[in-house]
VOGU-3710 file (C-alpha; in Angstrom, 3 decimals, decimal comma):
1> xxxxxxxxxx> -15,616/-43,322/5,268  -19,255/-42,736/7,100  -18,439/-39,354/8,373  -20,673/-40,574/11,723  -18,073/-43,326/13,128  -15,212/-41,936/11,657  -13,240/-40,164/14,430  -15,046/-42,703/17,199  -13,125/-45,996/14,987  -9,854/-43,627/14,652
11> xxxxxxxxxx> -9,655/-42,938/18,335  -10,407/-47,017/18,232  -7,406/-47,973/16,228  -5,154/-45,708/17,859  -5,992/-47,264/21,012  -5,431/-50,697/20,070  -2,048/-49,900/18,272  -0,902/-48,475/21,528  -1,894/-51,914/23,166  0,293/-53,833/20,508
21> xxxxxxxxxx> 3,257/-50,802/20,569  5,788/-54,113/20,722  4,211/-55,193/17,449  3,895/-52,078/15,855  7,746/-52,201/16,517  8,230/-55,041/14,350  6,301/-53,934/11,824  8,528/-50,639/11,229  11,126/-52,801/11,537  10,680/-54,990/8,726
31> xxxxxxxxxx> 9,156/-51,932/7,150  12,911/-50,221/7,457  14,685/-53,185/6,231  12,789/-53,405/3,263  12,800/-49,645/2,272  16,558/-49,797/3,382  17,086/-52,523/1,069  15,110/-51,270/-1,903  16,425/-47,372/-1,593  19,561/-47,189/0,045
41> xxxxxxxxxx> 19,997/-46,214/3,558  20,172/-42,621/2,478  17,068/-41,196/4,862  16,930/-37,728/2,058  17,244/-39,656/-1,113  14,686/-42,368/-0,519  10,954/-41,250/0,229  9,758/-44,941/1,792  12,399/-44,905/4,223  11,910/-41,659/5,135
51> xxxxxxxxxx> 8,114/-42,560/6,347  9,386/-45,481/7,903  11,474/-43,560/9,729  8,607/-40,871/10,819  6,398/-44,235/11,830  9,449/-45,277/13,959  10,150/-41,878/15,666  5,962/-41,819/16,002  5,834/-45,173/17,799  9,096/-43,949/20,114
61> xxxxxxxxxx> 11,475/-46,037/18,799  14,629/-44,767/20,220  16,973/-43,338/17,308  19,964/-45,634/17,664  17,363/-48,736/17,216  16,414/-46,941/13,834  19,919/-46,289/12,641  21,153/-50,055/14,033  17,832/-51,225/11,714  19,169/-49,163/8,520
71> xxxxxxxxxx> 23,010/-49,976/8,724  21,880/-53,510/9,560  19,187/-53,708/6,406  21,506/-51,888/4,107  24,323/-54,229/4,967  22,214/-57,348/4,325  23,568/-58,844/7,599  20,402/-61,434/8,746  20,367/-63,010/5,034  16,323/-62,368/5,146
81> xxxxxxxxxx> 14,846/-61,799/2,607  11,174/-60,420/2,431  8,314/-60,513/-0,083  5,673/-58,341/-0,010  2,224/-60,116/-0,236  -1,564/-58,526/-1,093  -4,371/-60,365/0,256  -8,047/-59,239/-0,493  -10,899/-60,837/0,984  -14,472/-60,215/2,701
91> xxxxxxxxxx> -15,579/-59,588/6,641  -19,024/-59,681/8,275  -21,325/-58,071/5,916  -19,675/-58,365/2,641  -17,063/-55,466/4,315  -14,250/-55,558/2,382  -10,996/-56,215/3,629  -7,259/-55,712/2,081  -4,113/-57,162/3,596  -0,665/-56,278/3,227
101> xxxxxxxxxx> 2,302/-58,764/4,529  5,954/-59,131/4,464  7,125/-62,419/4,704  9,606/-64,879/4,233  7,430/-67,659/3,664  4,627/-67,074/1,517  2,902/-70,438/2,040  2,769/-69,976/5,272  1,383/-66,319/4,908  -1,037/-67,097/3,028
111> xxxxxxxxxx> -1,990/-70,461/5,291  -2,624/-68,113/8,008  -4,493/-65,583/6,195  -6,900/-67,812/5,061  -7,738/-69,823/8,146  -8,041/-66,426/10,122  -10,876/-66,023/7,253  -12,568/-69,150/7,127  -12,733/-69,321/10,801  -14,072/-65,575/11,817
121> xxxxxxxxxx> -16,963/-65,447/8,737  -14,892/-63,732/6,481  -13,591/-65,318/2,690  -10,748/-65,201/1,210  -10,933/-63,539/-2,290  -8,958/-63,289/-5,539  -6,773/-60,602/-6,537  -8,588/-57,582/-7,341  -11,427/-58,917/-5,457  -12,307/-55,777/-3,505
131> xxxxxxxxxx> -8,904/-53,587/-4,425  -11,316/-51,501/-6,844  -13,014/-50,596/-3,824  -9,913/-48,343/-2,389  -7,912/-44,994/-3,228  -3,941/-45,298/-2,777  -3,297/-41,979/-1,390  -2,003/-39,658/1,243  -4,493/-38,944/4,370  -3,879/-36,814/6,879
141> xxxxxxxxxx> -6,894/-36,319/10,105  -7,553/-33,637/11,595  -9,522/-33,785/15,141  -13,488/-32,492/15,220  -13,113/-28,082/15,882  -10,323/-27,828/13,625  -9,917/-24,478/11,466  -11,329/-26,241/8,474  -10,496/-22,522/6,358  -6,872/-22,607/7,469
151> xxxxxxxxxx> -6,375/-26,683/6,877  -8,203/-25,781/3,307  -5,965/-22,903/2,546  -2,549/-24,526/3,369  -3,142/-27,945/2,044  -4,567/-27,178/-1,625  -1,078/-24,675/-1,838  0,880/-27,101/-0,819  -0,468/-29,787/-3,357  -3,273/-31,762/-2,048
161> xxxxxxxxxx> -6,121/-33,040/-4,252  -9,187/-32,465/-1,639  -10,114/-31,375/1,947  -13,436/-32,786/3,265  -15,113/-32,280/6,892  -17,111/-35,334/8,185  -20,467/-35,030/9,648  -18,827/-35,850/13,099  -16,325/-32,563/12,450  -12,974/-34,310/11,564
171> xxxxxxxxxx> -11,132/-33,053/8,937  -9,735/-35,430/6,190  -7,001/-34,164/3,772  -6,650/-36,510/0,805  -3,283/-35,775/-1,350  -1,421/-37,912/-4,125  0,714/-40,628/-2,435  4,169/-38,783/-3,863  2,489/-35,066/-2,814  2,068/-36,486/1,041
181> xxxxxxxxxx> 5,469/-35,193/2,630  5,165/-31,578/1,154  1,326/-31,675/2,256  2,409/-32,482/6,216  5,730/-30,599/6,266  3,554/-27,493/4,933  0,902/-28,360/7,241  3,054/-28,700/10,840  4,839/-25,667/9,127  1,729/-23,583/9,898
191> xxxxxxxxxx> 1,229/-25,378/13,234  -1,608/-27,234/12,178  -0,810/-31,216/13,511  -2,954/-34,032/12,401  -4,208/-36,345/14,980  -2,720/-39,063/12,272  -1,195/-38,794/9,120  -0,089/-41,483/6,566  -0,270/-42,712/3,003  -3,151/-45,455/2,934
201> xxxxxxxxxx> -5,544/-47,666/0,988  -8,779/-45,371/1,905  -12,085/-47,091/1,732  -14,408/-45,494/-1,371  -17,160/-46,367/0,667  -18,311/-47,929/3,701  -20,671/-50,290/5,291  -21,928/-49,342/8,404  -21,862/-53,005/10,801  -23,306/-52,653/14,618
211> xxxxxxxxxx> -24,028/-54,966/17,250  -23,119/-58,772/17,033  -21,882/-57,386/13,274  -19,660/-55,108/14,722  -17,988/-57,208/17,405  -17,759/-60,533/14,798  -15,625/-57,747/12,332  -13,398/-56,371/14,923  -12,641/-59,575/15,942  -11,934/-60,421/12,626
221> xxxxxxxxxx> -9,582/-57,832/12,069  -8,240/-58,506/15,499  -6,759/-61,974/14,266  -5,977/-60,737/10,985  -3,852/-57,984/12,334  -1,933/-60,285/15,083  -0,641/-62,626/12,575  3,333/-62,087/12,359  3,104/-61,509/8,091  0,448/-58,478/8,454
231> xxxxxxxxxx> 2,198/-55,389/7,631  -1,011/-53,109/7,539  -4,881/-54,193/6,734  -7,360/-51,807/5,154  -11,398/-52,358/5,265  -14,557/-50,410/4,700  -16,601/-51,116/7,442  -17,328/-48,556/9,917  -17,853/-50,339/13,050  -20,450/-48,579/15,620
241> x> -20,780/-49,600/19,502
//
């Protein structure tokens, strides 16, 4: 990402998930039941869960509401069964924008999706649309005055595949998706906490949007992010003030 907006749109996000911490709470949720599901409730022998978990604990979800989650997902209680559900499509700008849902009724998903497109300038696109544009991977951020030497040094030991330092002074630690965990346990082992840390579709590249740009694509994202389905949503544009 443009390394001048990075940290300013980080400190962004993080203030916006902390307006919607009931909907972040959902999210895990259904996040948990489907890793539950898929892996077994054991928390050691199944790696999704276990981030799920982390995001939970993160978000201050109180630990019997995680465990009553897992016994409840493993035990197939609610009869609900999720899909998971990539949409790809374009914001203000030609920005591209990736979607990821959960849902139990993928014609309605997908309903939504759309109009939240058509009706904020975006466009819905075809699979694979813009997905070329991203990196699966682990990222961990550290804040701007950082030991960048002491990040580099425990990070590349402990597996990851790149450090880099933005122009505004954050720290970015890229690692494979399955080398994540031993990356951030080796990391907080050396008491060196990132500001955020999970594994992500990371932007290639990005286009810079400002003024009327800018606020059209947040508000974009806004809707796209407040629809029930949206599980996470991934774009390139680095949105300036």
């Amino acid at each position: 990402m443009a390394g001048h907006s990075k940290w300013a749109n980080i400190q962004h996000r993080k203030g916006r998930q902390d307006e919607k911490r009931g909907k972040i709470w959902t999210r895990i949720i259904r996040e948990i039941t489907v890793a539950a599901r898929q892996g077994g409730p054991d928390v050691k022998d199944n790696p999704r869960l276990r981030l799920a978990v982390e995001k939970a604990k993160a978000a201050n979800m109180p630990a019997d509401r995680i465990k009553y989650n897992i016994d409840k997902a493993s035990g197939n209680l609610d009869g609900i069964s999720y899909e998971e559900i990539r949409y790809e499509g374009y914001g203000i700008g030609g920005a591209a924008v990736m979607i990821d849902t959960m849902t139990d009724n993928k014609v309605r998903t997908v309903a939504e999706v759309r109009h939240a497109f058509s009706k904020y300038g975006g466009n819905m696109g075809t699979d694979g649309s813009v997905s070329f544009q991203f990196k699966h991977c682990g990222q961990l951020i550290f804040a701007p005055g950082s030991s960048e030497d002491k990040i580099m040094e425990v990070a590349l030991e402990a597996g990851a595949d790149d450090v880099v330092t933005d122009e505004d002074g954050a720290i970015e630690v890229l690692t494979p998706p399955t080398e994540f965990e031993a990356v951030k346990n080796a990391l907080e082992a050396a008491g060196l906490v990132p500001e955020m840390a999970e594994v992500t579709m990371r932007a290639e590249n990005t286009i810079t949007l400002t003024g009327d740009d800018a606020a059209r694509m947040q508000k974009l994202l806004d809707v796209i992010e407040d629809l029930d389905d949206v599980q996470a949503v991934y774009h390139n544009a680095a949105i300036e003030a």
